[in-house]
C-alpha positions in Angstrom: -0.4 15.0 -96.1 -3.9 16.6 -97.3 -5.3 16.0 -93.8 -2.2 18.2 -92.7 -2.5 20.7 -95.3 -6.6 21.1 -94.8 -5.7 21.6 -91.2 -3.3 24.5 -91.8 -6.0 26.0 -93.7 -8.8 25.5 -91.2 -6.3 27.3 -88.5 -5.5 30.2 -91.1 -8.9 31.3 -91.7 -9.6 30.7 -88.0 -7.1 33.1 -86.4 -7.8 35.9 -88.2 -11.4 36.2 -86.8 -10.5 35.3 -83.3 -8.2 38.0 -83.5 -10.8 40.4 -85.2 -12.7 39.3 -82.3 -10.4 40.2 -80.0 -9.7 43.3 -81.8 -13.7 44.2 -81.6 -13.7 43.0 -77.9 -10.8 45.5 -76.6 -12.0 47.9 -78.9 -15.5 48.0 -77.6 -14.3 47.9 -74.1 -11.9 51.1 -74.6 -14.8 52.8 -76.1 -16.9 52.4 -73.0 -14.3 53.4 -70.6 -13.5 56.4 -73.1 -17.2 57.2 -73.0 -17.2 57.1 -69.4 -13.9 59.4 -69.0 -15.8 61.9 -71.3 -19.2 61.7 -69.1 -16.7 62.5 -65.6 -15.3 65.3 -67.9 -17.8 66.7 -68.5 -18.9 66.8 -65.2 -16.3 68.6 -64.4 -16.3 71.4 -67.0 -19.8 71.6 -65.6 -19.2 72.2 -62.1 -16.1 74.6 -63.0 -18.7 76.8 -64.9 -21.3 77.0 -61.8 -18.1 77.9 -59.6 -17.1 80.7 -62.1 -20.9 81.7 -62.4 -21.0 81.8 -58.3 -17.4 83.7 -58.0 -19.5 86.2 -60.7 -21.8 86.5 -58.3 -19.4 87.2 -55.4 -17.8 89.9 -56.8 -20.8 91.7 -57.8 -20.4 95.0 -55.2 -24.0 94.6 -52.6 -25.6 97.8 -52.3 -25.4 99.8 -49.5 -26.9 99.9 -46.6 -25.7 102.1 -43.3 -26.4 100.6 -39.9 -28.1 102.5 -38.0 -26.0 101.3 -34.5 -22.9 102.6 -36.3 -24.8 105.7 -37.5 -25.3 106.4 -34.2 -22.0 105.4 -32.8 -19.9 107.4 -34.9 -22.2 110.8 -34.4 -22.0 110.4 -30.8 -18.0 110.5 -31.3 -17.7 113.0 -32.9 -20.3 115.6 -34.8 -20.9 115.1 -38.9 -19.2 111.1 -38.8 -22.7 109.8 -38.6 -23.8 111.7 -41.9 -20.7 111.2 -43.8 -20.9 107.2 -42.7 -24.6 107.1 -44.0 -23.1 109.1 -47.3 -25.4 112.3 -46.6 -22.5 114.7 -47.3 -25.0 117.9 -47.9 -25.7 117.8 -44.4 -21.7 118.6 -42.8 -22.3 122.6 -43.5 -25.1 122.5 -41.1 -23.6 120.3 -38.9 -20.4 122.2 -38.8 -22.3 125.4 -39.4 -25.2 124.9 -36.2 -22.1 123.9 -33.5 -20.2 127.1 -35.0 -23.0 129.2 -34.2 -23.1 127.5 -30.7 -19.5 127.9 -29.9 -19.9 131.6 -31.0 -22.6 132.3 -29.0 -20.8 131.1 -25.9 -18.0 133.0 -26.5 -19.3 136.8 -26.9 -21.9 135.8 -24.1 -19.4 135.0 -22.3 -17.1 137.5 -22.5 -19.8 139.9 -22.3 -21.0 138.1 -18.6 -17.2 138.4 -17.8 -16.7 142.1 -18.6 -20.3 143.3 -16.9 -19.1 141.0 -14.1 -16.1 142.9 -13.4 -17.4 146.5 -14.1 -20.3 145.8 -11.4 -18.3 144.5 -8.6 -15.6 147.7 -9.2 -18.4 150.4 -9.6 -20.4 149.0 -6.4 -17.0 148.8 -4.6 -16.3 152.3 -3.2 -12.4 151.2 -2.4 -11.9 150.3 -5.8 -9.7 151.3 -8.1 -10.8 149.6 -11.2 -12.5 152.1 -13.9 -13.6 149.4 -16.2 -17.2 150.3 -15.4 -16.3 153.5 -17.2 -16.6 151.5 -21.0 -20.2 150.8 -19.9 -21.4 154.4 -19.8 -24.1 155.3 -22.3 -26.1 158.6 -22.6 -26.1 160.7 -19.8 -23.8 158.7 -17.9 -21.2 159.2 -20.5 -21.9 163.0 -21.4 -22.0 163.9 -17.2 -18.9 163.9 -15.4 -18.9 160.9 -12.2 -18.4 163.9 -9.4 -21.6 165.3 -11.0 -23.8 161.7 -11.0 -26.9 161.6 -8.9 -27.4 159.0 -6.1 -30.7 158.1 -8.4 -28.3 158.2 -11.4 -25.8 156.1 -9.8 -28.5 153.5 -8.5 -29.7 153.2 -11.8 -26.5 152.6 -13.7 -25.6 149.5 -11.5 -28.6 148.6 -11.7 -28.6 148.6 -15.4 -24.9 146.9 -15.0 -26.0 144.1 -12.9 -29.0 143.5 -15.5 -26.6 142.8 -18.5 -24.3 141.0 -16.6 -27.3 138.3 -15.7 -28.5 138.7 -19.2 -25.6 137.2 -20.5 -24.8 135.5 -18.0 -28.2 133.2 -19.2 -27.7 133.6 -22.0 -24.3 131.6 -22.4 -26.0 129.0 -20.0 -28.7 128.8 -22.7 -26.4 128.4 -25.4 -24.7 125.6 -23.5 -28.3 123.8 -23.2 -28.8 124.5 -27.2 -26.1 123.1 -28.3 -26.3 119.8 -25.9 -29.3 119.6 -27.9 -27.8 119.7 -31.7 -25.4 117.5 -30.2 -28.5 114.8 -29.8 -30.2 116.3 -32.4 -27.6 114.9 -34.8 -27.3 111.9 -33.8 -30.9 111.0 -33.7 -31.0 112.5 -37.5 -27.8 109.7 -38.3 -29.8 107.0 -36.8 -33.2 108.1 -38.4 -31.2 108.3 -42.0 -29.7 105.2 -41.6 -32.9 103.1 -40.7 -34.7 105.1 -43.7 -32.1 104.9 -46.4 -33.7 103.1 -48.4 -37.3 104.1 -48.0 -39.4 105.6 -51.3 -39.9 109.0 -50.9 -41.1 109.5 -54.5 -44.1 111.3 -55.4 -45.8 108.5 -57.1 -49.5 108.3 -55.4 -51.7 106.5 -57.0 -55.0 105.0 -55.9 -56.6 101.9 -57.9 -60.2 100.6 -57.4 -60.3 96.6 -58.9 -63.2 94.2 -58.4 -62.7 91.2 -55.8 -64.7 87.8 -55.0 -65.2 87.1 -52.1 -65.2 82.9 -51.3 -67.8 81.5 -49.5 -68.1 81.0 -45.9 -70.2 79.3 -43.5 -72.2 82.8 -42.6 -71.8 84.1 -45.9 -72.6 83.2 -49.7 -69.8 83.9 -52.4 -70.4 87.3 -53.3 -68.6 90.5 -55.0 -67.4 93.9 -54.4 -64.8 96.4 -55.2 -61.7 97.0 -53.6 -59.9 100.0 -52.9 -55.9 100.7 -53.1 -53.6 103.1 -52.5 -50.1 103.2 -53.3 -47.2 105.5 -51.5 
């Protein structure tokens, strides 16, 4: 019966510590996979930060920069979109202002070449009845009466007639030419801005003088001098 009871004791102090053993085992096995899962989370959190630092990034606006096929593009459609594409809105007036002044010139030259035109070909026309050569008259022409006029007189005044008519006559051709050249002009200048919109244009000139060393070389010993600068 004691051999039974020292028995029961042996097994009740045993069990305990196999399962505190048991206990330690799982627990230290838990821990590790815990420590893991916290090491793969943290991984993550620390790849979601580099994507939200990147999306930052992204969404930071690029400066701008025109391109200079474009610039020219859109001034060869139409006059001023090349200059308000490479954001140089100063310029429209002139633009708008310079093919104005071309359209204007064409029109009084020529309806000045049409109405000498016409005049000519009725005073030189001795069958004509058109007096529209009268609103030409100047001086003498206008203070002497046409039954009164000289041959010289009358020579003279269609000779003066035919003059203005091929005076503006050129000059509306002329003003056709200049303004086929603004036309290019423009564009060129919306190409030209585009390719130097970014360029310094500030005033800072400066010039430095330093001292250099110069390696040696198979001709030459190491040596030094000075070395000249400039900055623009």
């Amino acid at each position: 019966m004691k051999q039974y009871i020292g028995l029961a004791a042996i097994l009740f102090y045993i069990c305990p510590v196999c399962c505190l053993a048991q206990t330690v085992d799982i627990s230290g096995r838990d821990s590790v996979s815990d420590a893991g899962n916290f090491f793969i989370q943290t991984d993550t959190v620390y790849f979601d930060v580099d994507s939200l630092v990147n999306e930052k990034i992204q969404l930071t606006p690029e400066k701008f920069k025109p391109d200079s096929k474009k610039a020219t593009i859109y001034a060869a459609i139409f006059p001023g979109l090349g200059q308000i594409y490479n954001r140089k809105y100063w310029k429209l007036p002139l633009v708008f202002g310079s093919f104005i002044g071309c359209a204007y010139a064409i029109n009084w030259n020529g309806n000045q070449y049409s109405g000498y035109k016409k005049a000519y070909s009725a005073f030189i026309d001795e069958n004509s009845t058109d007096t529209s050569w009268k609103d030409y008259c100047y001086g003498i022409y206008r203070t002497t009466e046409f039954e009164n006029w000289t041959p010289d007189m009358k020579r003279s005044f269609a000779t003066a007639l035919k003059s203005a008519r091929d005076y503006h006559w050129r000059n509306r051709d002329l003003s056709y030419i200049v303004s086929v050249g603004i036309y290019a002009l423009w564009i060129i200048d919306a190409y030209v801005d585009a390719q130097l919109f970014d360029f310094d244009v500030s005033p800072d000139l400066s010039m430095r003088v330093a001292p250099v060393f110069f390696d040696r070389t198979p001709t030459n010993s190491r040596s030094i001098g000075m070395q000249l600068s400039l900055a623009f």
